[in-house]
N, C-alpha and C positions, 0 to 999 in steps of 0.2 A: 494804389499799390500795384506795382506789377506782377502781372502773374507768369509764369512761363506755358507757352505752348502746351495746345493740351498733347500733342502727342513730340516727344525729346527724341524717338530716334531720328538719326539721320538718315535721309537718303540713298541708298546702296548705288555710288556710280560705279557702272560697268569698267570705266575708262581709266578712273581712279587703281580700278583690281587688277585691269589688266598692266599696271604700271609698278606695282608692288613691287616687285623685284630688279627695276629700271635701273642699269648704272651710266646707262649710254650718254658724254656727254659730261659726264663728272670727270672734276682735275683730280688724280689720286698719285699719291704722294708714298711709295714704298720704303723708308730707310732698313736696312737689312733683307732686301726683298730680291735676293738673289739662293738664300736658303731653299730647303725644301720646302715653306709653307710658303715662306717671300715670294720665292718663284710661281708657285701653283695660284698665290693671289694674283701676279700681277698678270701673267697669261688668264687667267678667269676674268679679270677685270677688263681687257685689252681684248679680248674677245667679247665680252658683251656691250664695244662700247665707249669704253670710259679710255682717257688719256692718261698714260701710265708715268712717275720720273721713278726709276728705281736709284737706289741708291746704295751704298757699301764700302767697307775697306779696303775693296780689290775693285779700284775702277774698273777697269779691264773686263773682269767678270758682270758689273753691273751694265757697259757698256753692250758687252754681247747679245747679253738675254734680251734688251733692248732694240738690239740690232735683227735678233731670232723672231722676236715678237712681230714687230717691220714689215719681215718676210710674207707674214702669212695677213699681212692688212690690218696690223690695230697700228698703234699710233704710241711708242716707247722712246724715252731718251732715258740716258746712265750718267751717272754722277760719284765722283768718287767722293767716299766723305767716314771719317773717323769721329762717330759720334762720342767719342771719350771726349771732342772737343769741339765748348760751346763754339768758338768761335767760327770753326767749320759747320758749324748748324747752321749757326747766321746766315754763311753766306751760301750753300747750298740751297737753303731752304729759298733764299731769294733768286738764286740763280733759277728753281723750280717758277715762282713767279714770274721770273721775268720770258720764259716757256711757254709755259702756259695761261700768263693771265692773270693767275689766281691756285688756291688750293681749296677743293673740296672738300678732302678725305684724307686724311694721315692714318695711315695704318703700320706701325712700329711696329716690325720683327726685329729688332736689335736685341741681343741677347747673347752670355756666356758663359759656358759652367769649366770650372777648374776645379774637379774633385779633389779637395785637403783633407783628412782627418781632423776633426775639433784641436787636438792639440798639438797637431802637425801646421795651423794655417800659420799664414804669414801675411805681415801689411801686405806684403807688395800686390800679392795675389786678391785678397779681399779689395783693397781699392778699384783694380782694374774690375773684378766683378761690378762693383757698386755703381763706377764709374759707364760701364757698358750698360749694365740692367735696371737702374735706377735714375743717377744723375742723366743719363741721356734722356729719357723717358719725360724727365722734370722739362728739359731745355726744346726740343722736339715740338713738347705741348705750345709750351709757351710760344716759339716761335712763329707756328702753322696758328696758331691762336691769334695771337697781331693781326695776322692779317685778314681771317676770316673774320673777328672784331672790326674790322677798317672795311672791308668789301661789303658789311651788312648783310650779307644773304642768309647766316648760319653757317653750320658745317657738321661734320662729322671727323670723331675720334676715336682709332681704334690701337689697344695695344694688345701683344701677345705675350699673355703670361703663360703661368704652367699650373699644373696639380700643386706644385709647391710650392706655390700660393695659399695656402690652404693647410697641406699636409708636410709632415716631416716624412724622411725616411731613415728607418733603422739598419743599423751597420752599414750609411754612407757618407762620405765628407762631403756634407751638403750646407756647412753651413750660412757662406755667402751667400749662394743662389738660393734658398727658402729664405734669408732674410731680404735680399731686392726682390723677392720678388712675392713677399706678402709683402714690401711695402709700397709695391707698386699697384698693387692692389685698395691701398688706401690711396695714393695718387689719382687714381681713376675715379675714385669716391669724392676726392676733394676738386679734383678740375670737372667733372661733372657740374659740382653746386655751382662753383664760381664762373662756367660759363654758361652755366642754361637761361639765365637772362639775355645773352646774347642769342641763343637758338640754335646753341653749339651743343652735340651729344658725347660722350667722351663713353667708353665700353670697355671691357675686356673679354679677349678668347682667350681661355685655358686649358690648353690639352695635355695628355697624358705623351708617354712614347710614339709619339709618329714616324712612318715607314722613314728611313733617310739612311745616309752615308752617317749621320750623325750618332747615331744610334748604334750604328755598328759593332763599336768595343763591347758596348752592352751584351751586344746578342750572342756574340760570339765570345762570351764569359761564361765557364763551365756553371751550370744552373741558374743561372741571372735568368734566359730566356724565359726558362719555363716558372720563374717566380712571379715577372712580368707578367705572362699569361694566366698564371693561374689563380692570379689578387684579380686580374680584370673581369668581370660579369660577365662581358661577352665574349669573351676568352680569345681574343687576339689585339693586335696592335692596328693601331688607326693609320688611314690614309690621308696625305696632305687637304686632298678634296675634299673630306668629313670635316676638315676645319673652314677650309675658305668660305661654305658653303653658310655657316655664320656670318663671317665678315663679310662678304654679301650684303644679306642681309640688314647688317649694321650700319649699312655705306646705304643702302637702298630705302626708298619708303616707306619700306614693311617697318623699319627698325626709327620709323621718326619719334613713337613716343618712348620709348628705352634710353635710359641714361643713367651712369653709374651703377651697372650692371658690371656682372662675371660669369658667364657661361662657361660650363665646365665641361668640356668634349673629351670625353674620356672613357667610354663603354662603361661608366656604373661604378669609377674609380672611387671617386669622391661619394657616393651615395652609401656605400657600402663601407667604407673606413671610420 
């Protein structure tokens, strides 16, 4: 009979710890990564390292930031691409291939909220949500998935959801964006199983109000600010960099045994509701 070792821990390599956080060198793959969090990924990424394709509905803009990044020595190309449609996934995603090689790391910021009231929404608006925060999310996977299936190496997958994932919110028309995106949340549960046989991790980052242009109407809505602040534990509103700083991670070797996860970066959001 075999027995196992009398002593099971491992080894503690030095070279191993000091590599934990390593992106240098990874093909990471932005769509929507011209936003405030898209952005602060792919300049974090591109600084530590790793080869960036951003991507978005405003080539132009995705183009730039690429161009920005350039400037100061990482290594960025831009891609225009309307993830409402597979078939521009397809071919983006291949065009990122044929770039760089290959794809390490998809990290989805695509994402859109059109506040309707419940019995104000309308198809047209619900679809385009579903279509941006859901259906892309499905096509995305799949296709950065082919190929990191095909290249053998593994990979990494990361999507950006929200608190409302999780949580509803009272007196607002939220009702597309809490529903893509708690069911993107199961997405992340279900492509996790189905590729960890290949050595693929599939994640989600979920934050609350992050500092942005996006957020704006919010804040500058008489009592909205100080509602925001005052449900938050830590009593302010987060910074793009308190999210990257997961996804990181999740791209990095710290984050190799985590998979179908949803980390919730939100100062105490979600803990306290």
């Amino acid at each position: 009979m075999n027995r196992p070792e009398s002593n099971l821990t491992p080894h503690v390599d030095p070279l191993a710890m000091d590599r934990m956080f390593d992106v240098a060198g990874l093909r990471v793959f932005i769509p929507g990564g011209y936003g405030a969090i898209g952005e602060a990924t792919a300049i974090a990424m591109a600084r530590r390292g790793a080869l960036v394709a951003i991507a978005g509905r405003n080539g132009a803009r995705a183009r730039a930031l690429a161009e920005r990044i350039a400037t100061t020595g990482g290594r960025a190309v831009g891609f225009e691409l309307d993830a409402r449609d597979v078939g521009q996934i397809t071919a983006v995603t291949a065009s990122v291939i044929d770039e760089f090689g290959g794809i390490d790391v998809l990290v989805n910021c695509v994402g859109i909220q059109r506040e309707q009231p419940l019995l104000d929404v309308t198809q047209e608006t619900f679809d385009e949500i579903y279509q941006t925060n859901l259906k892309s999310a499905m096509f995305l996977g799949q296709a950065v998935a082919k190929q990191q299936i095909a290249q053998g190496g593994g990979g990494r997958q990361i999507h950006l959801l929200s608190v409302r994932s999780q949580l509803a919110l009272r007196g607002r028309g939220y009702s597309a964006y809490c529903a893509t995106k708690g069911g993107l949340a199961m997405l992340v549960k279900q492509h996790a199983m189905e590729l960890a046989p290949h050595n693929i991790t599939v994640n989600g980052v979920a934050p609350t109000f992050i500092r942005s242009e996006r957020i704006r109407h919010h804040l500058e809505r008489d009592g909205f600010r100080d509602f925001i602040l005052e449900r938050n534990p830590l009593g302010r509103i987060g910074d793009p960099l308190e999210v990257v700083g997961q996804i990181v991670v999740f791209a990095a070797p710290a984050g190799s045994y985590m998979t179908g996860q949803i980390v919730y970066i939100d100062g105490g959001v979600t803990a306290s509701q």
